[in-house]
Structures are given as C-alpha cells and as structure tokens.
C-alpha positions as semicolon CSV with decimal commas, in nm:
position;residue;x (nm);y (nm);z (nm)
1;X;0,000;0,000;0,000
2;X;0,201;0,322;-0,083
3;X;0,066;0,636;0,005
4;X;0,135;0,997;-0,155
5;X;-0,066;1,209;0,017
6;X;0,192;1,262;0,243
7;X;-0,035;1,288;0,534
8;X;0,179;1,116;0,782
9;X;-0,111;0,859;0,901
10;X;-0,031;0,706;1,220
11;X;-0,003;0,354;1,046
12;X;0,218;0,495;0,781
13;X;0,631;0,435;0,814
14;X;0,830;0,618;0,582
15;X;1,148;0,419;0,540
16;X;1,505;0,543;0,411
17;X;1,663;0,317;0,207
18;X;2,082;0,397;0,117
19;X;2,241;0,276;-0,200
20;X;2,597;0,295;-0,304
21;X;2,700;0,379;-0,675
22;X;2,601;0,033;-0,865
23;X;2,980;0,048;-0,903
24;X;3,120;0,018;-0,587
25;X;2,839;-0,192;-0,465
26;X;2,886;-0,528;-0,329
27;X;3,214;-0,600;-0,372
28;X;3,242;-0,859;-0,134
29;X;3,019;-1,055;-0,387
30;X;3,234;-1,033;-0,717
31;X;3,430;-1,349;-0,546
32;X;3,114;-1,538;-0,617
33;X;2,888;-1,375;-0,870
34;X;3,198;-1,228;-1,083
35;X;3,244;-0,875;-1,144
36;X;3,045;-0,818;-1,462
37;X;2,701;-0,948;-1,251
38;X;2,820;-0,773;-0,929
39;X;2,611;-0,397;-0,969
40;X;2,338;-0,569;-1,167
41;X;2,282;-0,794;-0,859
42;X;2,326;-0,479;-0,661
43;X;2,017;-0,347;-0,868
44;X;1,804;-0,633;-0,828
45;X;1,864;-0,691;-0,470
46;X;1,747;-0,289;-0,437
47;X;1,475;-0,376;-0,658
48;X;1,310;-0,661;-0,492
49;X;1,399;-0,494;-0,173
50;X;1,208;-0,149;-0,219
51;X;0,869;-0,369;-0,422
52;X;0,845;-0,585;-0,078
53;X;0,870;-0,264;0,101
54;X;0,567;-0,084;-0,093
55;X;0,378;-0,377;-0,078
56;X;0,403;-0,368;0,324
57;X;0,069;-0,266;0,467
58;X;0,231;-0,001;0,750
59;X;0,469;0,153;0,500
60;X;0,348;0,480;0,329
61;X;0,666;0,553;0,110
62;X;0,999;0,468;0,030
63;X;1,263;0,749;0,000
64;X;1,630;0,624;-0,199
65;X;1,920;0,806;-0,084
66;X;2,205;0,735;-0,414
67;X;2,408;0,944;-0,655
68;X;2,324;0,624;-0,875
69;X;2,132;0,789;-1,176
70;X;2,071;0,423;-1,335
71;X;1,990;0,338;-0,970
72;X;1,784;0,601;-0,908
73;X;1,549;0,570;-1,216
74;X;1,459;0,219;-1,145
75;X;1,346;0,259;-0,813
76;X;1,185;0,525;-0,856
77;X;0,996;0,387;-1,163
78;X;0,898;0,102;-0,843
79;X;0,710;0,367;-0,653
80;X;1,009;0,526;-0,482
81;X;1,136;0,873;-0,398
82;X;1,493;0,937;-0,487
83;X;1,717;1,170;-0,314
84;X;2,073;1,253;-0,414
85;X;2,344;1,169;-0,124
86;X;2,428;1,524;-0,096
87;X;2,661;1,487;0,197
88;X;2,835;1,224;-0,006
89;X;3,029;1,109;0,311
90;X;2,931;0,762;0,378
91;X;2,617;0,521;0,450
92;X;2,541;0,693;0,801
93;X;2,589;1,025;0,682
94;X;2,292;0,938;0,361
95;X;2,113;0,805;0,640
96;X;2,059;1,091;0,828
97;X;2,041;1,335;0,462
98;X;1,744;1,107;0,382
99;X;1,587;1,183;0,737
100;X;1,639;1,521;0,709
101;X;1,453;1,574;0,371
102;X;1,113;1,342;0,490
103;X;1,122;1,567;0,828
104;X;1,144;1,874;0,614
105;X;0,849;1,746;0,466
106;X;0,666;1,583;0,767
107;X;0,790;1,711;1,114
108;X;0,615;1,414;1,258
109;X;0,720;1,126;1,026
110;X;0,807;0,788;1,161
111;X;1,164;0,682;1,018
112;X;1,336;0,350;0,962
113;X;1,689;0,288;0,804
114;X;1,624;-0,030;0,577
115;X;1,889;-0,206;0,400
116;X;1,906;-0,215;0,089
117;X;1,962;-0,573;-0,026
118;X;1,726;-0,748;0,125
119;X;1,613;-0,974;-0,209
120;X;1,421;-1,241;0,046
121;X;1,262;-0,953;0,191
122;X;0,822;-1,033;0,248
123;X;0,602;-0,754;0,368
124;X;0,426;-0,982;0,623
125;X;0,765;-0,990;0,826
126;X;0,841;-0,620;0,751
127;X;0,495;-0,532;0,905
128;X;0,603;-0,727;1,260
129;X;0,905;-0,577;1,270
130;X;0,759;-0,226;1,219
131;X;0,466;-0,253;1,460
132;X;0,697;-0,387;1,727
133;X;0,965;-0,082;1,662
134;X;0,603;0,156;1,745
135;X;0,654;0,087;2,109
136;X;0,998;0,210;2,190
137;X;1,129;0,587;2,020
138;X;1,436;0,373;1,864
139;X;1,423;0,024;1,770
140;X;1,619;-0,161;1,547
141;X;1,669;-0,546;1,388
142;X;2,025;-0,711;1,409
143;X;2,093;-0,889;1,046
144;X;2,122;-1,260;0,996
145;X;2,456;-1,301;1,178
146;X;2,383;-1,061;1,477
147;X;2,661;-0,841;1,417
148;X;2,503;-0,572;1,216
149;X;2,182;-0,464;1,170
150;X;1,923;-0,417;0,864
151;X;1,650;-0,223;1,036
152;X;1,674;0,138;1,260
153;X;1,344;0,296;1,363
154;X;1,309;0,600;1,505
155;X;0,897;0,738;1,629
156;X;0,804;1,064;1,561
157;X;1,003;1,271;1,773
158;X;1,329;1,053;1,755
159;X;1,624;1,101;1,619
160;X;1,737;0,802;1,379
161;X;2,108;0,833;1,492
162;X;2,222;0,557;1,298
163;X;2,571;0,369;1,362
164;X;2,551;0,108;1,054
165;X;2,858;-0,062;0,988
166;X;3,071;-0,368;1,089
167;X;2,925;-0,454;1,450
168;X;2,642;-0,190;1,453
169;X;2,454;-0,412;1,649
170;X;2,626;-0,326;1,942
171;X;2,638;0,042;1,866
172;X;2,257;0,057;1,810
173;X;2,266;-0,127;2,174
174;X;2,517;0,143;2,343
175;X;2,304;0,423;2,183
176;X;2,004;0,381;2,393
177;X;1,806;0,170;2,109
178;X;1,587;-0,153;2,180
179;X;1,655;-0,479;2,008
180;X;1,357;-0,607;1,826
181;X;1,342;-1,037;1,943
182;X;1,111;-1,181;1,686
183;X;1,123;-1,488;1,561
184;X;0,957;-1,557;1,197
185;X;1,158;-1,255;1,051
186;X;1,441;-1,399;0,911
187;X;1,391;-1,243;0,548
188;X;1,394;-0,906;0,749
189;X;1,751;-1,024;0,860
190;X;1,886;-1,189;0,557
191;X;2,104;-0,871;0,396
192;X;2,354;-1,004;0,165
193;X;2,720;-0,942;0,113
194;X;2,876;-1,227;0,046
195;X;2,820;-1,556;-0,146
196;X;2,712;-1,723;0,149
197;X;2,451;-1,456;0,229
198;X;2,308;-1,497;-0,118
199;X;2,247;-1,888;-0,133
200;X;2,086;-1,841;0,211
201;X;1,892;-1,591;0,046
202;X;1,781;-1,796;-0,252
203;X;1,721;-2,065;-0,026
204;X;1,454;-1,862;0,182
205;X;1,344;-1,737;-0,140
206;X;1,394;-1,399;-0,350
207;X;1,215;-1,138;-0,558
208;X;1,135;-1,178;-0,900
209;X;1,461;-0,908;-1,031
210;X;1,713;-1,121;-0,834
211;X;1,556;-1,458;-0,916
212;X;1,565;-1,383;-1,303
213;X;1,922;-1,241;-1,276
214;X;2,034;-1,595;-1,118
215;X;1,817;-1,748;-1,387
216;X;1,968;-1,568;-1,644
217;X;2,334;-1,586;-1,500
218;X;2,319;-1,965;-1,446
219;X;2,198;-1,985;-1,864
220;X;2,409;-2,084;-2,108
221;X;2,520;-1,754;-2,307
C-alpha cells in the first residue's frame, strides 16, 4: 500500500533506504557472482527490496538516498522517492540526509533505516518488525549473523542516529536503542554481502529481479 498524500497517518512508516554507486556496490560478492554481474545484482537486490517494502501494509513511502542515476530511475519507476546523497560522506551520513529531507516534509514522520539488499525480503515480516519498533522511540533489527543490523526505527520525535557498519549491532545497543526479538523474521535479517549470504537468500526465497538475474546468469550464453 504506498501512500502519496503525504499525510503522515499514524499507520504509515516512511522508510530510508541507502544505495551505493552500482559500481562500488557489493564487492564482497564479485568473489562469487563475478564482477560483470556484481552492480546488476546490486540493482536487483534494491529492486526486490524497495517492491516488498511498498507492498508492506504499514509503509506509506519509500525514499532512496544514491548518486546512482541508473539506480535512481529504477526505483523510482517502483514507486520510490529518490534523493541525491548530498553529503556524499558515507552510508550513516545518507542516512541521516534522507531523514532530514522526509522531516522537512513531515515534522512528525516515523523513520526506519532499511537495508538495501534485502532480495528475500516479504512484507508480512516487515509489518512485525515495524509494529513492534512503534513501542519504543528507537528500535532496530540485528541482520542474519547478529553483528550488524538491517533495520533502525526511530517514532516521531526521535532522532534516527544511525551507527551502521561492521558490529552496529552493538552500537545501536550502546546508543540507547531496543533490540527487536522476533522470531519468523528472518527475510527481514537476511542482507547479503557475500556468497554465502546470497544462497541463504535464494534458499529462503527472492524477488522476482534477483531470481531472473540468477536465472539468467546460471543460462548458457
């Protein structure tokens, strides 16, 4: 359900979602996927990532922070809003751009930081994940491994402050945020960097973009 009136409904999370230049994305993965599928799996995982994220019933929009213009137009062809990464100085840094520019808009917007390749990603799971972040002004999800983390909420009010990066779980923890303890989420969790990450990701099943890229890929040329 993806809502433009901007109205800020209470049941409406706006979430901020960071993506690198296709370039420089995911270069931990080139080891397994090779370098010439490396952005374009980049691209899909941001794909399925922001659809599943529409299609979430408490979500009202979607705002990309990249300096990707092929980026950019996809996503925003999905139902996105794209806004350049200004500050250009690092994930945390977009983070907090992106905040700024929905709270220009809506003072009383309710944030979350969302990963941005999350390809398993279902809007069932993202919905429990986002109504249990409502009781607490800063919430967030630790990823897959339980050393970083996929998902920062912040209520109306809150700051985001986010501390991605490496072992951000604990820095979410030392910041004053609460740990969201579902179980049942794990496509919420599942980011992927590495070729590990992604056959646990096909294995709990992904989007339609990455799914035809792996099609495609694993098809004779």
């Amino acid at each position: 359900m993806h809502h433009e009136d901007g109205s800020g409904t209470a049941a409406a999370w706006t979430l901020i979602v960071p993506l690198k230049p296709l370039a420089l994305a995911k270069s931990r993965l080139a080891a397994a996927a090779g370098e010439r599928l490396r952005p374009e799996l980049a691209l899909a995982f941001a794909r399925d990532t922001v659809a599943a994220a529409l299609a979430c019933p408490l979500v009202g929009d979607v705002v990309i922070v990249t300096d990707d213009p092929r980026a950019g137009a996809a996503l925003a062809a999905a139902g996105a809003r794209t806004v350049p990464d200004t500050p250009a100085a690092g994930l945390n840094a977009a983070l907090e751009h992106g905040e700024a520019v929905v709270r220009e808009r809506r003072p009383g917007a309710a944030v979350a930081a969302l990963n941005a390749d999350l390809p398993a990603l279902r809007p069932a799971e993202l919905a429990r994940v986002l109504a249990a972040a409502r009781a607490h002004p800063r919430a967030f999800l630790a990823d897959a491994a339980g050393v970083g983390t996929t998902l920062l909420a912040a209520a109306p009010g809150a700051a985001l402050a986010p501390a991605f990066g490496g072992a951000s779980r604990d820095r979410h923890l030392r910041s004053g945020a609460v740990e969201i303890a579902l179980s049942g989420v794990e496509s919420v969790r599942r980011d992927v960097d590495t070729g590990e990450d992604l056959a646990a990701a096909l294995a709990l099943g992904v989007g339609p973009h990455t799914r035809g890229l792996r099609r495609s890929a694993a098809s004779p040329a």
